[in-house]
Every structure is written in C-alpha cells, then in structure tokens.
N, CA, C and O of each residue as an XYZ file, in Angstrom:
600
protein
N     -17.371      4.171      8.918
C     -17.649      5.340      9.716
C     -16.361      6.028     10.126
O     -16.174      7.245     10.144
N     -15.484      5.058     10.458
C     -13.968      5.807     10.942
C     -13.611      6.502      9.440
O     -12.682      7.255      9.732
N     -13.805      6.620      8.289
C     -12.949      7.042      7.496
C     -13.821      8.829      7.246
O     -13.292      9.833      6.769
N     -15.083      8.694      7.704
C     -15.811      9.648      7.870
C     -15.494     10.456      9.094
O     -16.231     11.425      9.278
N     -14.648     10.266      9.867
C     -14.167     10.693     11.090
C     -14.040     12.062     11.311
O     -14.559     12.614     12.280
N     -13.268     12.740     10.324
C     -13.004     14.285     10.003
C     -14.322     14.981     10.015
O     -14.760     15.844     10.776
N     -14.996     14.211      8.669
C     -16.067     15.325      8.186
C     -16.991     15.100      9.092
O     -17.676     16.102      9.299
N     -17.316     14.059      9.794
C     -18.434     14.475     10.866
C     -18.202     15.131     11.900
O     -19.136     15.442     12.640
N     -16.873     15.495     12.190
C     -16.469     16.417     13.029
C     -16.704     17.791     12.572
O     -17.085     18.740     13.258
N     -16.337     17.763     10.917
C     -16.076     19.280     10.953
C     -18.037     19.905     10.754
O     -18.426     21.067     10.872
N     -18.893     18.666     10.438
C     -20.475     18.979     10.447
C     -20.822     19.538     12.073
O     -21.396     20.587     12.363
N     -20.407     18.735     12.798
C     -20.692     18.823     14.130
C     -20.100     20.631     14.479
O     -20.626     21.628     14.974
N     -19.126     20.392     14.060
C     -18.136     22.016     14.681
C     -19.455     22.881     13.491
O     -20.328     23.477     14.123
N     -19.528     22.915     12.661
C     -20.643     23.942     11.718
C     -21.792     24.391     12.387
O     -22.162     25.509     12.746
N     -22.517     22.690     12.515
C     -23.730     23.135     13.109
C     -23.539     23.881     14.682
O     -24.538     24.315     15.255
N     -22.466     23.961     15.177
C     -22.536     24.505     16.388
C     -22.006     25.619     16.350
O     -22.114     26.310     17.363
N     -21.556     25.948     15.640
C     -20.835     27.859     14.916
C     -22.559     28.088     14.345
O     -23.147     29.005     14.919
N     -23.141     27.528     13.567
C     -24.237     28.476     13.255
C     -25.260     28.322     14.333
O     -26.201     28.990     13.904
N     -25.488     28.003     15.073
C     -26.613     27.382     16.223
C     -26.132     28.664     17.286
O     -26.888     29.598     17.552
N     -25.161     28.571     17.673
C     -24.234     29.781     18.470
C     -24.262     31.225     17.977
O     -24.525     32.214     18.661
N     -23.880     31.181     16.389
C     -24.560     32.511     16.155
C     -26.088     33.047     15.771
O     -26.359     34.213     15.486
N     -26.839     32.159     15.815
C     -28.192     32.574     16.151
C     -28.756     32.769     17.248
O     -29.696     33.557     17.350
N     -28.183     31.951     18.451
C     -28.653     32.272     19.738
C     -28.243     33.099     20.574
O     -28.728     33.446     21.651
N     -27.129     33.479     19.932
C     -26.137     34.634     20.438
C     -25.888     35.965     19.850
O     -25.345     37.005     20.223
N     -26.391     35.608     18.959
C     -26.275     37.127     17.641
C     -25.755     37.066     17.413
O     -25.646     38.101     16.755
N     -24.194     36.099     17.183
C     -23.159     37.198     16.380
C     -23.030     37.136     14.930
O     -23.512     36.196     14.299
N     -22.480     37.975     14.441
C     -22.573     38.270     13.057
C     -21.000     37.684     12.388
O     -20.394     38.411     11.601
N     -20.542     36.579     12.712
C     -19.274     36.298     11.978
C     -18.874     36.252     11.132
O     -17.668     36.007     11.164
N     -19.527     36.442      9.707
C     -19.454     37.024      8.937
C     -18.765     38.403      8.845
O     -17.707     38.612      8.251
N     -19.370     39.151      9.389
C     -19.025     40.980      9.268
C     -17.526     41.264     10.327
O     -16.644     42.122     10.360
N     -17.849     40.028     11.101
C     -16.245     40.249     12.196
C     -15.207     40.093     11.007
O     -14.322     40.884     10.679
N     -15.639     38.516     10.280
C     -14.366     38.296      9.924
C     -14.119     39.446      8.765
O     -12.964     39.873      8.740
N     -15.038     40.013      7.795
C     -14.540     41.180      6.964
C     -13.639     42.164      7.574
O     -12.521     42.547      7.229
N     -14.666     42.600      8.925
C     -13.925     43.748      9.742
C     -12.607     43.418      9.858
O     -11.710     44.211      9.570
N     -12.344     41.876     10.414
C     -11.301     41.810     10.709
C      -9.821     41.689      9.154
O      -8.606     41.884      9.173
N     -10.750     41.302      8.092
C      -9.710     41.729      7.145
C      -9.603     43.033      6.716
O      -8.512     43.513      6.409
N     -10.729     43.710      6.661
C     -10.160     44.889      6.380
C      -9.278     45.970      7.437
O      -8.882     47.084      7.093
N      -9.090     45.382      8.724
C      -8.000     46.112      9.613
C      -6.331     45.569      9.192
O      -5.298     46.068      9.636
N      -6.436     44.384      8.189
C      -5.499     43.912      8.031
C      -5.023     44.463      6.725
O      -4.049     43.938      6.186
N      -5.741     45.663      6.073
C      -5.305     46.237      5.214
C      -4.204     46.931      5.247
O      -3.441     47.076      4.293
N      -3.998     47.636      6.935
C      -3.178     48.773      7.067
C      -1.986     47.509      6.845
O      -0.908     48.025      6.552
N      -1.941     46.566      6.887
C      -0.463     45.862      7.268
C      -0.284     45.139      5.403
O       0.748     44.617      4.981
N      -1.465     45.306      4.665
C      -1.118     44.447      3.023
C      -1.169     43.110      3.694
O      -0.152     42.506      3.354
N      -1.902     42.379      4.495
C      -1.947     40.575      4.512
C      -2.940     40.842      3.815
O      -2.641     40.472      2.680
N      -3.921     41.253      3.810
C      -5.232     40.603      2.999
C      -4.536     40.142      1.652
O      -4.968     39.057      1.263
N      -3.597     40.686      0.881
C      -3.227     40.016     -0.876
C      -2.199     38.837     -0.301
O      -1.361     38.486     -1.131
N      -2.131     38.147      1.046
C      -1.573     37.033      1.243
C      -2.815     36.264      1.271
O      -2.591     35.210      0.675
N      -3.576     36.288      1.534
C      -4.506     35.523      2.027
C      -4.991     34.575      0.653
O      -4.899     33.349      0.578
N      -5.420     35.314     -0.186
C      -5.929     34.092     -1.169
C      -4.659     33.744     -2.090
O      -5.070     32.896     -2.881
N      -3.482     33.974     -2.317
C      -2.859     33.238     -2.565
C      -1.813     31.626     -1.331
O      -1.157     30.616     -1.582
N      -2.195     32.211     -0.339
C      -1.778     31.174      0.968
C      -3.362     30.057      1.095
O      -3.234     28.864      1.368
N      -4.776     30.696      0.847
C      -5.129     30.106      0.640
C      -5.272     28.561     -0.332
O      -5.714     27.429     -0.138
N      -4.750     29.155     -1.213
C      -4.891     28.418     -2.770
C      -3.518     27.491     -2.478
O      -3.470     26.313     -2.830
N      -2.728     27.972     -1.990
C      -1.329     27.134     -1.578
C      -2.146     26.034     -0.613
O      -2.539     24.944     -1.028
N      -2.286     26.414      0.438
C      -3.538     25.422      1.351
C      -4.299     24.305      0.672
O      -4.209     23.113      0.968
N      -5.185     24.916     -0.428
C      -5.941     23.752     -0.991
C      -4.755     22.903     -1.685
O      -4.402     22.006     -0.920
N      -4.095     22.907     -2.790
C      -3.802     21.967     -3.275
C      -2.358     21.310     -2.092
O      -2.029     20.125     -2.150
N      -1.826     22.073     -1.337
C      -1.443     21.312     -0.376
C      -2.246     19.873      0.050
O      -1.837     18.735     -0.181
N      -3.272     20.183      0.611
C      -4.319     19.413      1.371
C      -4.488     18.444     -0.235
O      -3.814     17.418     -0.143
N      -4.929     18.512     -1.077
C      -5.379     17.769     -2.206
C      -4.343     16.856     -2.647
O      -4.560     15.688     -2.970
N      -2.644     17.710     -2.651
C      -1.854     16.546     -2.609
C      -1.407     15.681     -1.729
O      -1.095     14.535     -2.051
N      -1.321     16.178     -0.414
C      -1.450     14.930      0.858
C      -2.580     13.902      0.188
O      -2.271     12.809     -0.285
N      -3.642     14.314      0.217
C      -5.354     13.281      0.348
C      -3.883     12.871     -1.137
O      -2.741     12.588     -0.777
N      -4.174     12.918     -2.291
C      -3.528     12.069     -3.010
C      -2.247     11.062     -3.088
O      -2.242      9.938     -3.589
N      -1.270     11.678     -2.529
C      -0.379     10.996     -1.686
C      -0.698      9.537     -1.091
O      -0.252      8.422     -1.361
N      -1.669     10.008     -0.155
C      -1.911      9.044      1.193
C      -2.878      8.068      0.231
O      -2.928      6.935      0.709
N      -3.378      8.161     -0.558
C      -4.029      7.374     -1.602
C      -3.479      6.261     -2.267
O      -3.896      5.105     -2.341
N      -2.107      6.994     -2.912
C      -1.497      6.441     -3.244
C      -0.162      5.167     -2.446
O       0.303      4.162     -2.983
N       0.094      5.649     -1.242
C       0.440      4.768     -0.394
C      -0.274      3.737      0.286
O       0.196      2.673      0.689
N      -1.808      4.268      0.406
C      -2.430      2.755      0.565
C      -2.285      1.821     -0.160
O      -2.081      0.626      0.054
N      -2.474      2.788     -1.622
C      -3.081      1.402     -3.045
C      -1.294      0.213     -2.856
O      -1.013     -0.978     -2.987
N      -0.716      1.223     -2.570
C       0.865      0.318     -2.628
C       0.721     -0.803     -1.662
O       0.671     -2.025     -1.799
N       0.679     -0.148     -0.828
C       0.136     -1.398      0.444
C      -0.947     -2.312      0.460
O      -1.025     -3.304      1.185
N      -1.702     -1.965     -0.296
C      -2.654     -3.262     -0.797
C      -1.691     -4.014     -1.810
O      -1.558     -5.237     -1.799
N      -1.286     -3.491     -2.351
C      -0.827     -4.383     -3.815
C       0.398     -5.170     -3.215
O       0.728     -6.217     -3.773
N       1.115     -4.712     -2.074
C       2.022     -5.450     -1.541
C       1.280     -6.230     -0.710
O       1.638     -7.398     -0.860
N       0.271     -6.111      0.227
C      -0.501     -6.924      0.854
C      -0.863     -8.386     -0.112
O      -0.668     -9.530      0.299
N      -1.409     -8.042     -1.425
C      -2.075     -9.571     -2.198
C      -1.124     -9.667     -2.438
O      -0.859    -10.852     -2.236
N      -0.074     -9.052     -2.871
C       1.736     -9.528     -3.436
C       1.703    -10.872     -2.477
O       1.175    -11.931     -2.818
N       2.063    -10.745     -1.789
C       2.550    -11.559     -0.154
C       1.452    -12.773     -0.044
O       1.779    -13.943      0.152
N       0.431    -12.430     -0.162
C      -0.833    -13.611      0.041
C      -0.266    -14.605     -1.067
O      -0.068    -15.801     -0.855
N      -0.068    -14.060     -2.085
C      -0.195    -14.735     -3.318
C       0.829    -15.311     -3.247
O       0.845    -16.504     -3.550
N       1.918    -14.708     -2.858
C       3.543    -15.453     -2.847
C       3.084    -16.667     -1.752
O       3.349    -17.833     -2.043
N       2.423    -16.365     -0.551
C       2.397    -17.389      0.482
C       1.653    -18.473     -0.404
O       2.158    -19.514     -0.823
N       0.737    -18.160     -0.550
C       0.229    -19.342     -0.856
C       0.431    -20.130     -2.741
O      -0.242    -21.125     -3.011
N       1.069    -19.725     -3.459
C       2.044    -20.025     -4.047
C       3.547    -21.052     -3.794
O       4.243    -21.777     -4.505
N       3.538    -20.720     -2.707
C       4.906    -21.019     -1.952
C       4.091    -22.323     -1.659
O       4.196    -23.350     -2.329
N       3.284    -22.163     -0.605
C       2.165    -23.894      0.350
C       2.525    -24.940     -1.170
O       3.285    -25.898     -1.309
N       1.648    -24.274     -2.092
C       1.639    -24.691     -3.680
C       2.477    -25.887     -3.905
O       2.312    -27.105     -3.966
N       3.707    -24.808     -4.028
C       4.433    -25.500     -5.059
C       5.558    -27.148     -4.061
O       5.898    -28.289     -4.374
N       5.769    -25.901     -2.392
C       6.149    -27.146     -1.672
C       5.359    -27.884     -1.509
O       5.895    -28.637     -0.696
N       3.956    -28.437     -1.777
C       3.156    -29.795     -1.325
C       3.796    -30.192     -2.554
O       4.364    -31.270     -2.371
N       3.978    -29.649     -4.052
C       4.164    -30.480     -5.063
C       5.364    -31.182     -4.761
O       5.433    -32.403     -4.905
N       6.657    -30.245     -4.205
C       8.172    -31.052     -4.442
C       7.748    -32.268     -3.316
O       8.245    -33.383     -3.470
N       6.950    -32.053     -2.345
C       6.658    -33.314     -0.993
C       6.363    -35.034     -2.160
O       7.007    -36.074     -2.301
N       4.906    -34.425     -2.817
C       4.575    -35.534     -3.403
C       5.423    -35.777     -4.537
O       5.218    -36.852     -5.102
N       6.448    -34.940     -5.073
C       6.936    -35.746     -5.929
C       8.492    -36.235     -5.505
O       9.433    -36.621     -6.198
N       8.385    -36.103     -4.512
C       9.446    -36.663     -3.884
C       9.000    -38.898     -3.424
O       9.670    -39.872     -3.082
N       7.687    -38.641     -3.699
C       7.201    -39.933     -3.625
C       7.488    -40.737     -5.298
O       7.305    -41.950     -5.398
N       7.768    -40.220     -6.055
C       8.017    -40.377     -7.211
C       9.805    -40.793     -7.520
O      10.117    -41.431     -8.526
N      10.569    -40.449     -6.773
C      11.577    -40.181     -6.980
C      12.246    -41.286     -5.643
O      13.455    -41.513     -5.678
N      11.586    -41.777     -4.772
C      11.685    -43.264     -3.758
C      11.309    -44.102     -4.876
O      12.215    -44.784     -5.356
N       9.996    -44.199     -5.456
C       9.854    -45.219     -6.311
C      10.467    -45.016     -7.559
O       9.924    -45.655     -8.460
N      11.344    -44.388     -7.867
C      12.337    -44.397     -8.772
C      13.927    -44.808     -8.408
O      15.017    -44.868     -8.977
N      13.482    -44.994     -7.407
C      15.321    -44.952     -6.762
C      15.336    -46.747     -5.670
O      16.254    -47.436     -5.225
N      13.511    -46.892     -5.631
C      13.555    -48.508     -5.651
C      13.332    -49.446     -7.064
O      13.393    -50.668     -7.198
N      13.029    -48.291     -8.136
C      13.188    -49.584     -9.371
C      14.526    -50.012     -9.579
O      15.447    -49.216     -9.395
N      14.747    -51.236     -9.960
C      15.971    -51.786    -10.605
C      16.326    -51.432    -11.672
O      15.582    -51.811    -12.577
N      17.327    -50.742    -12.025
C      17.758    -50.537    -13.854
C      17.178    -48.727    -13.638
O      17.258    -48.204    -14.749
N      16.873    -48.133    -13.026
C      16.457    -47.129    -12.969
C      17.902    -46.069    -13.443
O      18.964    -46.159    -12.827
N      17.725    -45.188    -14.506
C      18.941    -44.187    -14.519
C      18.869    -43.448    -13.731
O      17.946    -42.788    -13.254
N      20.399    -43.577    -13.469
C      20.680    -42.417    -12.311
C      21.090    -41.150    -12.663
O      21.290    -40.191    -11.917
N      21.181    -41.211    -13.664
C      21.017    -39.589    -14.024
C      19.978    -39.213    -14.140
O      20.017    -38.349    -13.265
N      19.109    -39.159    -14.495
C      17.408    -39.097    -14.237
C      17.308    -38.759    -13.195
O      16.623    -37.738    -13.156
N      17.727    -39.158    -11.994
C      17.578    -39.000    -10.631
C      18.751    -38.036    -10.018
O      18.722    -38.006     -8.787
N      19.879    -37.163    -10.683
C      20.096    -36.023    -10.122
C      20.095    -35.714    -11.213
O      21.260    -35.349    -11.374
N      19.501    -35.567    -12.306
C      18.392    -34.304    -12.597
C      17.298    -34.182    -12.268
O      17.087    -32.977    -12.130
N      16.347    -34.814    -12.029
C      15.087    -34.662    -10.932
C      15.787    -33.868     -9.500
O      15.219    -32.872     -9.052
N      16.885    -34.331     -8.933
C      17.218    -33.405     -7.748
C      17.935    -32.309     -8.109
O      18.266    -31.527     -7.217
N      18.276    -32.068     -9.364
C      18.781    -30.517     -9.390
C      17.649    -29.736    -10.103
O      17.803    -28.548    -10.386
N      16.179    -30.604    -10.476
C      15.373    -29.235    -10.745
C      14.371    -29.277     -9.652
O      13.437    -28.515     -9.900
N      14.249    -29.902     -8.537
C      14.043    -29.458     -7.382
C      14.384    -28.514     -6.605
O      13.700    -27.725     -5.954
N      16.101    -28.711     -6.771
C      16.633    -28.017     -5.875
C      16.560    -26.562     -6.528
O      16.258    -25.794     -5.615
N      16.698    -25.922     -7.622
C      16.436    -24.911     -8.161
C      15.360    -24.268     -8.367
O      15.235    -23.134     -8.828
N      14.133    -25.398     -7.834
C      12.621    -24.845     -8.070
C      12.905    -24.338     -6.385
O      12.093    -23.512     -5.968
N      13.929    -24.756     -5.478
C      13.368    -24.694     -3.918
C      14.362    -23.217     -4.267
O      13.584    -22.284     -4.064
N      15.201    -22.863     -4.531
C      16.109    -22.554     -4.452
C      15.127    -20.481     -5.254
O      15.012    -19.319     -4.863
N      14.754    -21.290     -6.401
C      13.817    -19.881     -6.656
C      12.288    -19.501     -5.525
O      11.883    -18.346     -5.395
N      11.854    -20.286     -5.062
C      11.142    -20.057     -4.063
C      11.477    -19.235     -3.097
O      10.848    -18.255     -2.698
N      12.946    -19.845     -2.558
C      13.448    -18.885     -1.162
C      13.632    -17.908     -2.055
O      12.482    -17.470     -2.085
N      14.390    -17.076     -2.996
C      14.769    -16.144     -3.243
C      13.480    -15.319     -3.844
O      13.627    -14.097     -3.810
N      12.393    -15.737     -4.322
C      11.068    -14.898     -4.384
C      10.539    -14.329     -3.225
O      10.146    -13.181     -3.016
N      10.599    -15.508     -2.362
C       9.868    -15.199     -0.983
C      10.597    -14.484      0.103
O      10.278    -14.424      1.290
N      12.292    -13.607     -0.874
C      12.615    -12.773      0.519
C      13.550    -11.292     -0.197
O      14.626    -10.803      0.145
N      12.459    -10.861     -1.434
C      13.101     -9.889     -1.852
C      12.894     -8.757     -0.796
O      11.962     -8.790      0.008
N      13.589     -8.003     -0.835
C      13.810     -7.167     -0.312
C      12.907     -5.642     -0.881
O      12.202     -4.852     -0.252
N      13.342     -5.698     -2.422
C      12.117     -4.942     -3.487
C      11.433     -5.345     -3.821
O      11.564     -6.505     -4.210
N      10.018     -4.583     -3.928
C       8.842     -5.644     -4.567
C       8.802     -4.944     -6.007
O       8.089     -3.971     -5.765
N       9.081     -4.876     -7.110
C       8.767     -4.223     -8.196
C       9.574     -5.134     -9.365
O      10.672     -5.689     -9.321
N       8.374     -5.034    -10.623
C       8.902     -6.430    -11.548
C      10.290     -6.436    -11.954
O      10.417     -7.410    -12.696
N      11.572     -5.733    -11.818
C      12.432     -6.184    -11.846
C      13.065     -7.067    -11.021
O      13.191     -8.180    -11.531
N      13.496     -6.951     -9.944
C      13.369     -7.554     -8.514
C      12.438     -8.822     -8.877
O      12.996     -9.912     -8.748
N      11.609     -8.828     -9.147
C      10.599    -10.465     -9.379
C      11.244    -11.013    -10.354
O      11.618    -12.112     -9.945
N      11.574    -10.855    -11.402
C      12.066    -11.135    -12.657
C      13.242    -12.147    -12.169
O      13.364    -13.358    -12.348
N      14.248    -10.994    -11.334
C      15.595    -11.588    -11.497
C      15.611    -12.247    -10.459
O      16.638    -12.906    -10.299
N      14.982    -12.306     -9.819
C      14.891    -13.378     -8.334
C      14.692    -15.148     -8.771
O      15.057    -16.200     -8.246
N      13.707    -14.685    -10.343
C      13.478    -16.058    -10.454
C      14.370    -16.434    -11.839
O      13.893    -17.377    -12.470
N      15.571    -15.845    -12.391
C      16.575    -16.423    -13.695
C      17.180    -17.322    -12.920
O      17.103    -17.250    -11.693
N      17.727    -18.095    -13.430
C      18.774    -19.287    -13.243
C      19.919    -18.404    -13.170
O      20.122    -17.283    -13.636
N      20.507    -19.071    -12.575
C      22.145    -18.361    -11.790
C      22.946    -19.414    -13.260
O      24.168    -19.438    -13.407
C-alpha cells in the first residue's frame, strides 16, 4: 500500500477537483484554455508542450533511475547474506578440521610438513575470507582479486 502512496493521493486530489467542479460549477477546463490563450500575448503557450515533454521523460528517468538503485541494493543485500553465511560455512569447516590436525600432531611418525602445509592452506583459506568479507567494491573484479593468491 505504501508504494501506492502517490497515486492514491493523486485519485483522492481528482476525485475532489471533479466533485468541486460539479457542485460548484466551475468550468476548469475553459479557465485553463482562457488562461493559455492570455498567455499568447507573451509566446509561453509554444513553451508549454515542449517543457511538458521535458517533464515526462524527466519523471520516467528518475522512476528508472530509482529502479535501478534499488535492484543494486538488493543484489548487494543477497551479496552480503551470501558472503555471511558462506563465511559461518567455511569457519565451522577450518574449527572441525582443526580436530584433524590435533590428531595428526598426536600421531607418532606423523610428517611435519604435512602439518604446515595443512596450516598454510588454512591460513590462506582464513586469509581469503577476511579479504572477501571487507571489499570495499562489490563488482566481479574486486571479487575476483580479493580471492588470487598473493
């Protein structure tokens, strides 16, 4: 109903311009001619429908505009959901596999290189996380390079 806000206003303002000129007589119609044709002596009337026509697609490119800045803001809105919970994601994974990597570091004979490479592709999975989760631009370049290896 709020997005209907305007036009039931401008129904409301109608029906009460024509309700008013029936109970009142007036003829607003014939004023407003009268009143353009006094505006002859001055040449506005050949402003009028070209200021008009400027008017409409004015108004048509705002309404499109403002269209288009929502849809952005939605798409950055699920952007963000998706990153959040992406993010929950992937840190429960490094949690539990960090249980993997105790019982690797209590086996005997266990390589230890195995075990800082397991912590350097952690640390680079944590490491692309923060830097996804604080671009500054949201647009697929910016995503791209947030997540290459340095």
């Amino acid at each position: 109903m709020n997005r209907y806000k305007l036009t039931l206003f401008g129904l409301v303002l109608s029906i009460f311009i024509y309700f008013s000129t029936i109970f009142l007589e007036l003829d607003l119609f014939e004023r407003f001619m009268a009143f353009l044709a006094s505006l002859e002596q001055f040449e506005f009337d050949e402003i009028i429908i070209p200021f008009l026509t400027f008017i409409l697609f004015l108004f048509v490119d705002t309404l499109r505009n403002n269209w288009k800045v929502r849809m952005e803001n939605e798409k950055l809105n699920i952007y963000k959901a998706m990153l959040s919970s992406s993010h929950h994601i992937l840190n429960n994974f490094i949690y539990q596999m960090d249980i993997f990597k105790l019982t690797a570091e209590d086996t005997p004979g266990f390589d230890a290189k195995v075990l800082s490479f397991y912590e350097d592709i952690i640390s680079n999975a944590s490491h692309q996380i923060y830097s996804l989760s604080n671009l500054n631009s949201i647009d697929e370049f910016s995503i791209r390079t947030s997540v290459m290896s340095d």
